[in-house]
C-alpha positions as CSV (number, residue, x, y, z in Angstrom):
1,X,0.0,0.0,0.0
2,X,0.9,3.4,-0.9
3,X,0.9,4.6,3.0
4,X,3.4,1.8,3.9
5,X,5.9,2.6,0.9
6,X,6.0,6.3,1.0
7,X,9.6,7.5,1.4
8,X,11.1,11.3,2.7
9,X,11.6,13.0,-0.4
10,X,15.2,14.2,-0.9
11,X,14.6,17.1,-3.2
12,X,11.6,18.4,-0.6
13,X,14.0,18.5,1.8
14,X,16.5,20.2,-0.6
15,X,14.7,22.6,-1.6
16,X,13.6,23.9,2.1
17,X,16.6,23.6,3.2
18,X,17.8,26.1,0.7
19,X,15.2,28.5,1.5
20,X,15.7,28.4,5.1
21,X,19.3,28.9,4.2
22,X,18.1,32.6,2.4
23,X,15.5,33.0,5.1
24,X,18.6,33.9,7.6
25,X,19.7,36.4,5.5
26,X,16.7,38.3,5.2
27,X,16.6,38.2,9.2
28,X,20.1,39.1,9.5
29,X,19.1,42.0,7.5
30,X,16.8,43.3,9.3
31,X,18.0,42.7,12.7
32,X,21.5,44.1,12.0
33,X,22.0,46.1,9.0
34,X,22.5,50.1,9.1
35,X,19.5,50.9,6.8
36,X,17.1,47.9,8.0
37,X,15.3,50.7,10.1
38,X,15.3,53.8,8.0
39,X,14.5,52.8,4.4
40,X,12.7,49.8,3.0
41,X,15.2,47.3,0.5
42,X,12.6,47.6,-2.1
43,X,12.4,51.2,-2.4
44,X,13.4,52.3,-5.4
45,X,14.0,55.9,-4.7
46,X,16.6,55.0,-1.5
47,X,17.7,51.7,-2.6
48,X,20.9,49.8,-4.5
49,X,20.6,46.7,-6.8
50,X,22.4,45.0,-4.4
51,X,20.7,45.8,-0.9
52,X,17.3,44.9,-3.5
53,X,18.0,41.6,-4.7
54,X,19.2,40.2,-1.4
55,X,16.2,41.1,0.3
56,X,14.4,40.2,-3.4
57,X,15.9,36.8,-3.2
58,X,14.6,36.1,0.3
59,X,11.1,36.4,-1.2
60,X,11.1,33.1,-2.0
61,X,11.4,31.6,1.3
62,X,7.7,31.8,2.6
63,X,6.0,30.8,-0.2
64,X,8.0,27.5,-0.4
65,X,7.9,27.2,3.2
66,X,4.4,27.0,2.9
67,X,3.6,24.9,-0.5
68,X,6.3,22.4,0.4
69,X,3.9,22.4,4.2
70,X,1.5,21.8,1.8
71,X,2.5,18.8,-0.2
72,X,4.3,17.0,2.8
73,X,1.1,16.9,4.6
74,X,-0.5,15.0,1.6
75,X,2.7,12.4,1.3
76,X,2.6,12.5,5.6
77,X,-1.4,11.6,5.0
78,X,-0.3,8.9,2.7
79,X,2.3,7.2,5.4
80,X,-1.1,7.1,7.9
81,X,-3.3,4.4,7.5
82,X,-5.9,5.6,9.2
83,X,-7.7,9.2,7.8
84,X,-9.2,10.0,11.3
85,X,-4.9,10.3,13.2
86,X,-4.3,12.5,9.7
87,X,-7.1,14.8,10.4
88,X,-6.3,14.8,14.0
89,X,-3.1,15.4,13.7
90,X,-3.0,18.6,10.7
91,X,-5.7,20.2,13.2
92,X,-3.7,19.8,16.3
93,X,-0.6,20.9,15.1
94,X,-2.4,23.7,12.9
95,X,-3.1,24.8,16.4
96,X,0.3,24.5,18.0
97,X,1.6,26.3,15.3
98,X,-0.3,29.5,15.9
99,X,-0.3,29.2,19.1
100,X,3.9,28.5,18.9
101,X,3.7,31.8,16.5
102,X,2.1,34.2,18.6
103,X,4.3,33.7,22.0
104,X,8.0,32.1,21.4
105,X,8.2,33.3,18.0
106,X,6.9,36.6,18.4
107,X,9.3,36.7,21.6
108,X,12.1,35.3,19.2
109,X,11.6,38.5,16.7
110,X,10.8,41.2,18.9
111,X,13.1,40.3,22.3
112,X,9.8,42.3,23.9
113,X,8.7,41.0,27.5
114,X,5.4,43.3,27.2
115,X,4.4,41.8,24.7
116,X,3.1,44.7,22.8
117,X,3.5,43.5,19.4
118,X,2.0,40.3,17.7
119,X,3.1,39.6,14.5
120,X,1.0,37.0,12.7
121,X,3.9,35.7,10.2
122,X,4.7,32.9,8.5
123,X,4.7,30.5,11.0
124,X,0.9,31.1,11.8
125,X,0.2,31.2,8.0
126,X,1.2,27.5,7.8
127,X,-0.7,26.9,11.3
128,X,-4.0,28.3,9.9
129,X,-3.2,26.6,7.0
130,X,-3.2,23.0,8.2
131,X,-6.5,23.7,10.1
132,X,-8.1,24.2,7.2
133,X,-6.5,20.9,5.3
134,X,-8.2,19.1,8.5
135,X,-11.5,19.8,7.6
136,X,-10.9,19.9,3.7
137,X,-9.6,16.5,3.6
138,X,-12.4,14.6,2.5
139,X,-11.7,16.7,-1.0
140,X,-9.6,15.1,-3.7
141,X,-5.8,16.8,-4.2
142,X,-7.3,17.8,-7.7
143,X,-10.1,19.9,-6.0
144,X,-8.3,21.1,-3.4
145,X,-5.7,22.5,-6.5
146,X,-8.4,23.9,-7.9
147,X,-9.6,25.8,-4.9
148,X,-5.8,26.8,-4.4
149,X,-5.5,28.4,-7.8
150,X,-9.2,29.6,-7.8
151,X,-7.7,31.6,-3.8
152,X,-4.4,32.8,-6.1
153,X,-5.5,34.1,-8.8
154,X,-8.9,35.8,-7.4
155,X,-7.1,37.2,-4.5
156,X,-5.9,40.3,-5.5
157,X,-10.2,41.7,-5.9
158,X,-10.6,41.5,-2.3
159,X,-8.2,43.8,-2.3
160,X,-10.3,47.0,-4.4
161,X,-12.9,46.5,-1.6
162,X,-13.5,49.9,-0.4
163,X,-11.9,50.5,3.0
164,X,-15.0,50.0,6.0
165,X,-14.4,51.8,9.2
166,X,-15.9,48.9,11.0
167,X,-13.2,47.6,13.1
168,X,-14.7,44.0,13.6
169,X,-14.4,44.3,9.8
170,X,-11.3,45.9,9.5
171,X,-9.8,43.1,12.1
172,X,-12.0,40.0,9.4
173,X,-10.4,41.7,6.2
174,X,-7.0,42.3,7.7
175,X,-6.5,38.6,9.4
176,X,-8.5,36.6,6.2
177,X,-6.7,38.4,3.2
178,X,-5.9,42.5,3.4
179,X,-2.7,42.0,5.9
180,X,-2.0,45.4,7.7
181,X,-1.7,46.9,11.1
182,X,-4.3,47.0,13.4
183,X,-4.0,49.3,16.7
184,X,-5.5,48.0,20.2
185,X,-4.7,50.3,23.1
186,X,-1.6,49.5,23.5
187,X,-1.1,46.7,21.5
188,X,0.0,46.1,17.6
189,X,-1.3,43.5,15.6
190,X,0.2,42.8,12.1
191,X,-1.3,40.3,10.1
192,X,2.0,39.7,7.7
193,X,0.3,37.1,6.9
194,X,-3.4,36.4,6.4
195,X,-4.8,33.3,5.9
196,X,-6.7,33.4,2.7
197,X,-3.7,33.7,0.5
198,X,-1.6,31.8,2.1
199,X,-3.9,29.1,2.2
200,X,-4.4,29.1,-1.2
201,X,-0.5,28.1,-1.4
202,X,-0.8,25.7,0.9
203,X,-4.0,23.8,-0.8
204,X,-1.8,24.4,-4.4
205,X,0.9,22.5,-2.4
206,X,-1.0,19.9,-1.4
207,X,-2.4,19.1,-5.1
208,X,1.4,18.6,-6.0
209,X,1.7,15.5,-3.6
210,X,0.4,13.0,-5.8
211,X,3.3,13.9,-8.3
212,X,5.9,12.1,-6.1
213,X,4.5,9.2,-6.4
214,X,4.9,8.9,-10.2
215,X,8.5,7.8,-11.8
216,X,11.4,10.6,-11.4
217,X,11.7,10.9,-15.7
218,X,7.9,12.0,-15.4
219,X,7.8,14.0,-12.1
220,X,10.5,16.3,-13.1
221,X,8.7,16.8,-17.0
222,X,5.7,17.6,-15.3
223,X,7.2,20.0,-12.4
224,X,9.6,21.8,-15.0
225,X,6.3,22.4,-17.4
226,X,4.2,23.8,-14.3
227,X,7.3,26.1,-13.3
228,X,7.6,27.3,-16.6
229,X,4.0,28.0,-17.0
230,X,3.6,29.9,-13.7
231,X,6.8,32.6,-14.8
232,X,5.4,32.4,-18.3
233,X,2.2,33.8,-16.9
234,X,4.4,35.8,-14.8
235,X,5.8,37.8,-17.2
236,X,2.8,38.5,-19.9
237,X,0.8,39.8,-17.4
238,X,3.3,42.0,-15.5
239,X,4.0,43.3,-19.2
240,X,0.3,43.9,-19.6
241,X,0.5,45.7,-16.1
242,X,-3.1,45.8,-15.4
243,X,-3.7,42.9,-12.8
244,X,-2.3,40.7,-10.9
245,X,-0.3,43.2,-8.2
246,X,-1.5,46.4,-6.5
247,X,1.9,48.0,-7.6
248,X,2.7,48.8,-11.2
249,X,6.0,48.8,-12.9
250,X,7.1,51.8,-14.9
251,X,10.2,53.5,-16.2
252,X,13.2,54.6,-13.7
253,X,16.3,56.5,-14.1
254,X,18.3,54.0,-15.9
255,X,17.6,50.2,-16.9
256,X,18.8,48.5,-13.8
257,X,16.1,50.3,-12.0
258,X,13.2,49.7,-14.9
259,X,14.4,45.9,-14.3
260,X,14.4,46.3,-10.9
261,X,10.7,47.5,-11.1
262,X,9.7,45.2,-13.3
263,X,10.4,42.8,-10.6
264,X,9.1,44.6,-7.9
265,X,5.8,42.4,-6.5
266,X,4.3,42.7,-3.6
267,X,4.5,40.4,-0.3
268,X,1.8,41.8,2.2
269,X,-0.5,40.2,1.2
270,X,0.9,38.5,-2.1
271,X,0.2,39.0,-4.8
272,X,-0.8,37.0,-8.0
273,X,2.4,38.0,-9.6
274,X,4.4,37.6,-6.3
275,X,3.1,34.3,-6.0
276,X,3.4,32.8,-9.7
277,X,7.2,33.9,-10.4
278,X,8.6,32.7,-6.6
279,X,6.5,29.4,-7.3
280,X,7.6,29.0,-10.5
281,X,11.1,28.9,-9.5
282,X,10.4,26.6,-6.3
283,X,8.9,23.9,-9.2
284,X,12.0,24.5,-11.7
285,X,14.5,24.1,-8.5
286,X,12.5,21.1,-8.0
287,X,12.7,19.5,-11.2
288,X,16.7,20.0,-11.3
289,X,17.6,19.1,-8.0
290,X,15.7,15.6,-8.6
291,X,17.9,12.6,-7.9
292,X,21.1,15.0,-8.1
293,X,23.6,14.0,-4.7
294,X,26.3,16.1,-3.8
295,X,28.0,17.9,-1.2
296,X,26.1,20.6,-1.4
297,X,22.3,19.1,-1.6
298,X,23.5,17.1,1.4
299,X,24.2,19.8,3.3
300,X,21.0,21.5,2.4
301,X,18.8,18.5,3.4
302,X,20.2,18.6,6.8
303,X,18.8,22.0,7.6
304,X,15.2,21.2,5.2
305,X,14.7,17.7,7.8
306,X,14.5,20.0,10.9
307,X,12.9,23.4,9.6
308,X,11.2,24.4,12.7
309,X,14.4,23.3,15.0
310,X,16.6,25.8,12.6
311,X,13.9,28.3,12.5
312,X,13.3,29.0,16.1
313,X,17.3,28.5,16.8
314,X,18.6,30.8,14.2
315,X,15.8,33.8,15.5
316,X,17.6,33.6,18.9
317,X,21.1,33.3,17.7
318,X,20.6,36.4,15.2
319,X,19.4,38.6,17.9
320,X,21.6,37.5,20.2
321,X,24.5,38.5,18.0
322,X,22.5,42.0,17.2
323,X,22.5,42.8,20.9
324,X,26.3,42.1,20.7
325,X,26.8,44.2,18.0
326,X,25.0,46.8,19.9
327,X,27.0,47.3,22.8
328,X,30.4,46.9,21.0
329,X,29.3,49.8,19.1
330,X,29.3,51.9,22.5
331,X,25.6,51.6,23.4
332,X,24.0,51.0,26.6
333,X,21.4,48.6,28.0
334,X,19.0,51.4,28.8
335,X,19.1,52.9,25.1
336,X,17.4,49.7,23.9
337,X,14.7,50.3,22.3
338,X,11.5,47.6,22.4
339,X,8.3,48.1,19.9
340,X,7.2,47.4,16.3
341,X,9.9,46.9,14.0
342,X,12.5,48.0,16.8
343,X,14.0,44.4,18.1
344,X,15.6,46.4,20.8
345,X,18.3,48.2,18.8
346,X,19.1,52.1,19.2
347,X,18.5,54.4,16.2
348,X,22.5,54.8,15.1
349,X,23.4,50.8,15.5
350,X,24.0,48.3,12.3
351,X,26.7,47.2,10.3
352,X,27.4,47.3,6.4
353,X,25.9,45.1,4.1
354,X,28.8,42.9,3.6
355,X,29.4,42.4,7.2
356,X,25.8,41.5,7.4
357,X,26.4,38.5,4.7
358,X,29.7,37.6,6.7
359,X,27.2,37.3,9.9
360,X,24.8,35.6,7.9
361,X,27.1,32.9,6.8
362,X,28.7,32.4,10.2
363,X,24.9,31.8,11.4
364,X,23.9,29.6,9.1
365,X,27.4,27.5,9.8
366,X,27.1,27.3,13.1
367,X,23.9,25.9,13.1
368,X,24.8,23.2,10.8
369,X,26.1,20.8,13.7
370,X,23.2,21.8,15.6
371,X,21.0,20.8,12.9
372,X,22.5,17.5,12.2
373,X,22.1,16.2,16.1
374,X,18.7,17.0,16.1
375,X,18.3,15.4,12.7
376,X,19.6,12.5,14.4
377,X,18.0,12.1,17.5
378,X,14.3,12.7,15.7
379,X,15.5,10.0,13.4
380,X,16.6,7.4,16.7
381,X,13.2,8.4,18.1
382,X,10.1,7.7,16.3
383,X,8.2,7.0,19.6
384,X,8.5,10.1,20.9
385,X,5.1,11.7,19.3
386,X,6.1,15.4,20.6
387,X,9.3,15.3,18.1
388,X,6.3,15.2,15.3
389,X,5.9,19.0,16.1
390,X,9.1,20.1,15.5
């Protein structure tokens, strides 16, 4: 039976790994580089190409983080024989996932004790997102697909609703599909992340599973046609520039930039466009990387078997090392500063954008070891049903 057969897929584990690789850079960015509280990476009147496309490249990272969720929760449904433990299980940890989200991660990014941000990011997204797979499972991977694309490519209307000054509304629209900040007393909510779209990934991920079942000559043909669809549909409509992203390109001072803007999609929420060209390379990287075994894929895999191990390890290790880099700088424990999009550093603090990829890579090293116990002891421990969870 298929359940008793299914094996981890090595490029799934490739793949993720890779992204959770570029996912520390974008964090190290933003914890620790000069600019990261002034001016946005993606603003083309302050930016550089370079300071662009490393935080452009990170943009992959939650969207494959949560299709790949996606299509390992069909093949982990498929090692199950029994439908009921499945259910139970997406919904339960669905659950400890937000719930995870909104108190050690949120402490993890802010390094707030008050509490007076919560920041409903990726981690939640993929919570919310196997909550909903518990009660859709009864629906085939082709329907669920179906309801995915149907979620992608619709998405972007719910955004031209006009603006209601409701604030049960205003909380419904920001959590479900609008993103934003929300204000109460003296706590922030920012949905980075709302469920709709996300969820849409998620149940396009989940159609995908049934591909890994089917000979590797056939899975990569198909995965390399989809991938190449989805950018093919990314570029004619981001030439026709009427739909698909709230933000249209246009002409800048010199072609880098008009390339630049070309490529400039939007994240909260995502878009169409944002969503079919970082898809569309997950699927090509996919086809490549099948049945290729090197150094480096190995290396990859290790950090893709324990995502949520690296992810809550590497939050605390980059902000340990920004509060490091704080003081040696000169500053003081009492000129930390605590709140939205703060993480406790003093206006003045950072490094340069090379030392930031020199931290970066020191990071992502150093957890490597790390990552490779872990790997190990969750592989020596089956019996230990908590281990499922992270």
């Amino acid at each position: 039976m298929l359940h008793l057969s299914m094996k981890r897929i090595y490029s799934i584990d490739i793949a993720r790994g890779l992204v959770m690789i570029i996912m520390a850079l974008d964090h190290t960015r933003d914890l620790m580089h000069t600019d990261a509280l002034i001016h946005s990476p993606t603003d083309l009147k302050t930016t550089t190409p370079i300071l662009f496309f490393t935080r452009w490249i990170t943009h992959l990272c939650a969207p494959s983080f949560v299709f790949l969720s996606g299509t390992s929760a069909w093949l982990s449904m498929q090692r199950r024989a029994d439908a009921g433990d499945s259910r139970r299980f997406l919904f339960s940890r669905g659950v400890f996932l937000v719930v995870l989200d909104l108190t050690i991660v949120n402490f993890c990014v802010w390094y707030d004790i008050h509490f007076r941000t919560f920041l409903f990011q990726v981690i939640a997204a993929i919570g919310f997102g196997f909550i909903g797979l518990a009660f859709l499972y009864k629906l085939s991977p082709k329907t669920l697909g179906i309801i995915g694309l149907v979620i992608i490519f619709l998405h972007d209307l719910l955004l031209r609703l006009p603006m209601v000054s409701n604030p049960v509304l205003q909380f419904a629209g920001a959590s479900l599909f609008g993103g934003g900040l929300i204000k109460l007393g003296g706590t922030t909510l920012l949905f980075g992340y709302p469920i709709l779209p996300w969820l849409g990934i998620m149940l396009a991920g989940f159609a995908l599973g049934p591909q890994f079942t089917l000979p590797y000559e056939i899975r990569r043909r198909h995965l390399r046609h989809l991938g190449t669809i989805a950018l093919g549909l990314f570029v004619l409509l981001r030439a026709v520039n009427i739909y698909g992203d709230p933000v249209r390109w246009s002409v800048q001072k010199n072609p880098m930039y008009t390339f630049m803007s070309f490529f400039d999609v939007s994240k909260y929420p995502p878009s169409l466009l944002y969503t079919l060209i970082m898809l569309g390379l997950l699927l090509l990287f996919l086809s490549f990387i099948e049945e290729k075994e090197n150094a480096l894929t190995r290396i990859a895999s290790v950090y893709g078997k324990v995502p949520m191990f690296y992810y809550l390890i590497h939050w605390n290790l980059i902000h340990l090392l920004m509060l490091a880099m704080v003081f040696l700088q000169g500053f003081r424990a009492d000129q930390l500063v605590f709140g939205t999009f703060q993480f406790g550093r003093p206006p003045g603090s950072g490094i340069s954008l090379p030392f930031v990829y020199l931290v970066w890579l020191c990071v992502v090293a150093s957890l490597y070891p790390l990552c490779v116990w872990y790997g190990r002891y969750k592989a020596l421990h089956p019996e230990k049903r908590w281990l499922r969870y992270l």
